[in-house]
C-alpha positions, 0 to 999 in steps of 0.5 A: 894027338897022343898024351905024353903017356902014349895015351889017346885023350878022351873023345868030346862029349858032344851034347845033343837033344834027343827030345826035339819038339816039332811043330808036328809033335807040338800040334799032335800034343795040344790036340790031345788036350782038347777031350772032343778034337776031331784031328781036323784042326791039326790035319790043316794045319799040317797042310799049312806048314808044307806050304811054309816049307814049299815057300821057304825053299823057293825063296831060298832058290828064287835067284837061282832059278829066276824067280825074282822080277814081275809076273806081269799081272797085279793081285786082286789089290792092285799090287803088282804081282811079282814071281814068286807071289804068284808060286806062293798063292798057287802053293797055298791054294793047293795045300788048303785043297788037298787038307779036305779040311779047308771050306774056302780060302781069302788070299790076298792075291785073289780077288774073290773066295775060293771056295772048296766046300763043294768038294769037301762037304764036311771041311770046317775051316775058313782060311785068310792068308798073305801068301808073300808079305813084303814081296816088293823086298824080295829083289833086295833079299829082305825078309819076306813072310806068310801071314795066316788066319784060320776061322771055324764055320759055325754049325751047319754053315754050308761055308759062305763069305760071312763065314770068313768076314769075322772079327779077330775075336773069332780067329781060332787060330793065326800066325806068321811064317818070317822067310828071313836067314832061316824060316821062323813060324809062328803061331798062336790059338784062342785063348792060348800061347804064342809059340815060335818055331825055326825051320831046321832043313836037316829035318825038314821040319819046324822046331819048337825054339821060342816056347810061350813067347812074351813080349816086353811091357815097354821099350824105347823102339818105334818101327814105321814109314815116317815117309808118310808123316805129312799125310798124318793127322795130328795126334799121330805127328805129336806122338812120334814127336814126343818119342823122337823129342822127349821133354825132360831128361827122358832118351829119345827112342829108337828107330827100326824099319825094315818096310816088310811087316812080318820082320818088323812085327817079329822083332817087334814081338822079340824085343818089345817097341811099337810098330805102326801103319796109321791111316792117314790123308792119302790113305783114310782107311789105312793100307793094311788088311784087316782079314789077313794082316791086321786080325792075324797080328793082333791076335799074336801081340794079344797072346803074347802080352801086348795090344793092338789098335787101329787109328781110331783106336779101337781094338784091332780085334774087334774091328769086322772087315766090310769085305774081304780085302778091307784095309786099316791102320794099326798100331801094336807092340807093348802093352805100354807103348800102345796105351801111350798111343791112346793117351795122345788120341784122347788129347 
């Protein structure tokens, strides 16, 4: 519309980032830091997220094309195995095969090793994944995820199953991708940060939206199957008793459970709280594994700040798996609200 002078106003200024930080980008950078990287570490990680991206897109198509339900089979866990966690660990396998760079790989839908080393003689990586965590939400369109860990051989290793059946301490590399109203990754390095990265599918790529990602000290929010509570030993039922029934003037806490572990861990992560799966009578060794769910996200809530520990309370990333689907209890979160686990454990 013209102004009173006849005159057309000015057009909108829009504003936009011509600097945009892509995980390929982001990747590349850090490479350059490191005076003896070989390019091989970041080679696998590319492969790793066009399987994020591969996944991504089948979840948002699943109903579409008929890809919820069963697949008739149960994984190597004895979980039933629904579509898509099928197309996500062949999507995995044949993303870490064709990086050459992956000696072999655990998936939690496999029961044993897959082992590339003799295709690649000189891959030097070890891979532990979920391929769909959280799957038995997918019908109900809940938030789903990956959940990776990344290992280096050691030298001259020629890539066996104690090249993978490591502590956490180990974990070169590890992360989450949360398949939610968008595809969130993220990741954290040894001895560095923890970055977030939203998928933008005008790119096709993942940008950098949550640099150094911190988690909150302390909050007032637990996350947890309180279904399971007469299974839990005391020290557990006294400490959610004491969040849920306070003494003195203090507020109860907060209760947020979604039941699939990567959007409870990354709201978690955001907003600072504790979420739990503890061991307990019906499952004495806990129901999580430890290679490709507990090691993975302890290693994130370490690098972000906050703590992890299984129900003996131990550190989470000190705990070596007995096999490759080895189970545990966790609890992790805030720094605080783990500590005040282990207080009602030394009771």
């Amino acid at each position: 519309m013209a102004s009173s002078n006849g005159e057309m106003p000015p057009a909108e200024q829009a504003s936009i980032n011509t600097d945009i930080v892509t995980l390929t980008r982001f990747l590349t950078e850090e490479q350059a830091k490191v005076r003896e990287a070989t390019g091989d570490f970041t080679l696998l990680c590319h492969a790793l997220q066009f399987s994020f991206k591969s996944i991504s897109h089948y979840i948002r198509r699943a109903t579409l094309v008929n890809l919820t339900g069963l697949a008739g089979h149960s994984n190597a866990t004895g979980d039933d195995q629904k579509k898509l966690d099928v197309i996500g660990n062949d999507l995995f396998i044949a993303a870490m095969r064709s990086s050459g760079k992956c000696a072999l790989l655990v998936s939690e839908e496999e029961e044993e090793v897959i082992y590339f080393k003799d295709q690649y003689q000189n891959a030097r990586y070890a891979v532990a994944c979920d391929p769909i965590d959280g799957s038995s939400n997918l019908d109900a369109g809940v938030s789903v995820g990956t959940i990776f860990g990344v290992h280096k051989l050691a030298e001259g290793s020629k890539g066996t199953k104690e090249d993978i059946l490591k502590p956490g301490t180990e974990l070169v590399a590890a992360g989450f991708t949360m398949y939610g109203a968008s595809a969130q990754l993220v990741i954290t390095m040894k001895g560095g940060g923890v970055n977030g990265f939203t998928l933008d599918n005008n790119f096709g790529e993942f940008i950098l939206t949550h640099p150094d990602m911190r988690i909150p000290k302390s909050r007032a929010i637990y996350s947890t199957n309180e279904g399971n509570a007469m299974y839990w030993e005391d020290a557990t039922k006294n400490y959610f008793e004491s969040l849920k029934f306070p003494k003195g003037d203090d507020k109860p806490y907060s209760a947020r459970y979604i039941g699939s572990m990567v959007a409870d861990a990354y709201r978690t992560l955001l907003y600072g709280g504790i979420f739990a799966y503890p061991a307990d009578k019906k499952s004495p060794k806990g129901k999580l594994r430890i290679l490709y769910e507990c090691a993975p996200m302890a290693m994130v809530f370490e690098n972000a700040g906050g703590l992890a520990v299984n129900s003996k309370m131990e550190r989470m990333m000190e705990v070596v798996p007995e096999h490759i689907h080895d189970k545990s209890g966790i609890f992790m979160g805030s720094y605080d609200e783990v500590e005040k686990v282990k207080s009602f454990h030394k009771k």
